[in-house]
N, C-alpha and C positions, 0 to 999 in steps of 0.2 A: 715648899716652893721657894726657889733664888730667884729673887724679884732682880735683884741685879744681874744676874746671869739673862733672866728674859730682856731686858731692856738691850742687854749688849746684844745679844740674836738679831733685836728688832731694829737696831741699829744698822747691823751687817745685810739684812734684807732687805732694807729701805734702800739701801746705794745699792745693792745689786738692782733691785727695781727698778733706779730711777738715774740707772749709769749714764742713759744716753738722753734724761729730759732737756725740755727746753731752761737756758740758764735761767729763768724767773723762777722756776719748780723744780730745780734740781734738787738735792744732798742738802747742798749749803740754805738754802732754804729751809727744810726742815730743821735743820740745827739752826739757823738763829730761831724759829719757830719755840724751838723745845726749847732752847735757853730764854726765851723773851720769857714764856709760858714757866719757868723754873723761879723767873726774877718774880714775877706779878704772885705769884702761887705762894712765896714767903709773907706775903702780907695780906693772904687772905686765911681766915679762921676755917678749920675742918673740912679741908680739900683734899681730896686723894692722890698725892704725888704720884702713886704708880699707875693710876686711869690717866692722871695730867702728861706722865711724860710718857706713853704707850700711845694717847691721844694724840700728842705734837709730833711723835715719830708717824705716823701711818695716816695724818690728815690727810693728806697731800698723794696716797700710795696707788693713785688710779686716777686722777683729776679729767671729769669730764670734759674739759676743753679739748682734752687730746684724745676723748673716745666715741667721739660725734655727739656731745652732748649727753651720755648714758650715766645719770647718778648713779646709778646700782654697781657699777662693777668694782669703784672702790671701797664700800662695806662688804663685798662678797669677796676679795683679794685680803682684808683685814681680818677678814671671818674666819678664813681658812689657814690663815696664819697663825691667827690667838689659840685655834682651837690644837694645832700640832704643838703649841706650848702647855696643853691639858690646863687652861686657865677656865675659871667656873663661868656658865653660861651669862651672870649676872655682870660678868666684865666684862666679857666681849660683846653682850649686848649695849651698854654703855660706849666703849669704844666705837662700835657700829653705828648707834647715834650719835656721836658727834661727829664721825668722820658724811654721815648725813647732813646735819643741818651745820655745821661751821661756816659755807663760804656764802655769801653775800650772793646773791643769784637778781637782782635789778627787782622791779615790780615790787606790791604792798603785802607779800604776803608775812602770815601769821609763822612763826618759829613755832613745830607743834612738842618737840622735846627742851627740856631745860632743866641743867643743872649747874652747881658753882663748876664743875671739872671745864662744862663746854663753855662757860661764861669765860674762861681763865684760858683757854687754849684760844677762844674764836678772837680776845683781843692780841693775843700774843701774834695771832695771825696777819690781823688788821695791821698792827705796829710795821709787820714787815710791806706794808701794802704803801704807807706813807714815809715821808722824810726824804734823804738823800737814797736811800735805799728802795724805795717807793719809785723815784724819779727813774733812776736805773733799770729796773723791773719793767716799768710801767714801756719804755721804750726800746727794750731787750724784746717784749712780747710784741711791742706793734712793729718791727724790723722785723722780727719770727714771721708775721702773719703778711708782710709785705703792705702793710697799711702806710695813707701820708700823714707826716708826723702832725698836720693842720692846715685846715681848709675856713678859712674865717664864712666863708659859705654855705660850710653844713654846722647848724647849731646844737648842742647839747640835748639831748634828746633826756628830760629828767620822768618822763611817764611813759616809758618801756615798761610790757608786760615781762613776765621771766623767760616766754621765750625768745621777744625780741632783744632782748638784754642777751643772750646766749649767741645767736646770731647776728649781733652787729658787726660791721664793717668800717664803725667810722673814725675818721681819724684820731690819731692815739692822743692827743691834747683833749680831747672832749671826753676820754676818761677818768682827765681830771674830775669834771665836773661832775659826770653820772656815777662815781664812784667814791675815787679819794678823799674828794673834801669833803663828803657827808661820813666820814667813817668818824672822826672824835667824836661828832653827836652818838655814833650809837653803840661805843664803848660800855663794858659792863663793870666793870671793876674800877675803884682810886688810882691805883696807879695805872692800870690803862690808858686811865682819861687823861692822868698829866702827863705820861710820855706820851699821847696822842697828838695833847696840845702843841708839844714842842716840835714837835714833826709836820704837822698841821700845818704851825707860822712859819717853816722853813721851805716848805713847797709854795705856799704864798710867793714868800719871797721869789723863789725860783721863777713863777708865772708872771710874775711883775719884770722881772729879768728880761725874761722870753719876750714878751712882748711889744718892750722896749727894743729888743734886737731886730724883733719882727718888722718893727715900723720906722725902723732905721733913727729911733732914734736913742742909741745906746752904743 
């Protein structure tokens, strides 16, 4: 098996797949994904680079946002990818479960697969969710969805079950709070958490910014 040969495949499949995504989930997305998830993965003991970088390529390869909600279709789009690469059932099962349980879905639930591979892609994910990059994202998707960028009216809604977390509508600033800022807390790895951190204090800052703009006094 040319492990580098499949990676380049999965490479070429992912931008045909995701030629016309929303710019939050496009291409580039997955590649800082895979590169964040390459950086964290050197300094973690007995991780499997080639689950890690097959993982970071096809997280994203069906993202139920843009399927009414349906988590099945991107481990079934991964499924039948891995398997035209005759890769053994024990990987793409793997693969399968992370491209499951990686994304942050709101409510308290329990993460029912875990391993160092998903621990190491779902921060590398995270990373891309905060910072300057985070900011971008985050109002790239609420312009996508036609939402107002804040309404000091509608509050942070932080005890959303996962379906109403799936169907919100509310203003894209209170994503901050039901989402971004609780992401360094739930970091899995050392350096996760300190590039977290550093992205963390810089969307801070950013909201401190905003706010002062907002109330004219900035």
């Amino acid at each position: 098996m040319n492990k580098q040969h499949i990676i380049l495949s999965t490479i070429n499949f992912v931008k045909e797949q995701l030629s016309n995504a929303e710019g939050g989930h496009d291409w580039f997305h997955i590649e800082r994904v895979w590169k964040n998830a390459k950086l964290i993965a050197a300094s973690e003991e007995n991780a499997d680079l080639f689950i890690i970088e097959l993982g970071a390529l096809l997280h994203d390869i069906a993202d139920s946002k843009f399927h009414d909600g349906d988590d099945t279709i991107g481990p079934q789009v991964a499924r039948k990818f891995l398997e035209e690469q005759n890769l053994s059932e024990d990987t793409i099962l793997h693969v399968e479960n992370i491209i499951k349980y990686i994304s942050f879905k709101g409510g308290h639930q329990e993460q029912k697969f875990k391993s160092k591979e998903l621990d190491i892609i779902q921060d590398a994910d995270r990373l891309d969710a905060l910072g300057a990059i985070g900011i971008a994202r985050t109002f790239n998707y609420g312009g996508f969805k036609n939402r107002t960028i804040h309404n000091p009216d509608i509050k942070p809604d932080l005890n959303m079950t996962v379906e109403q977390y799936k169907k919100s509508t509310a203003p894209t600033l209170n994503h901050f709070y039901e989402k971004l800022l609780l992401l360094k807390d739930r970091m899995n790895t050392s350096t996760g958490k300190q590039l977290a951190q550093e992205r963390h204090d810089y969307m801070e800052g950013f909201l401190n910014q905003f706010y002062a703009e907002w109330n004219g006094e900035a």
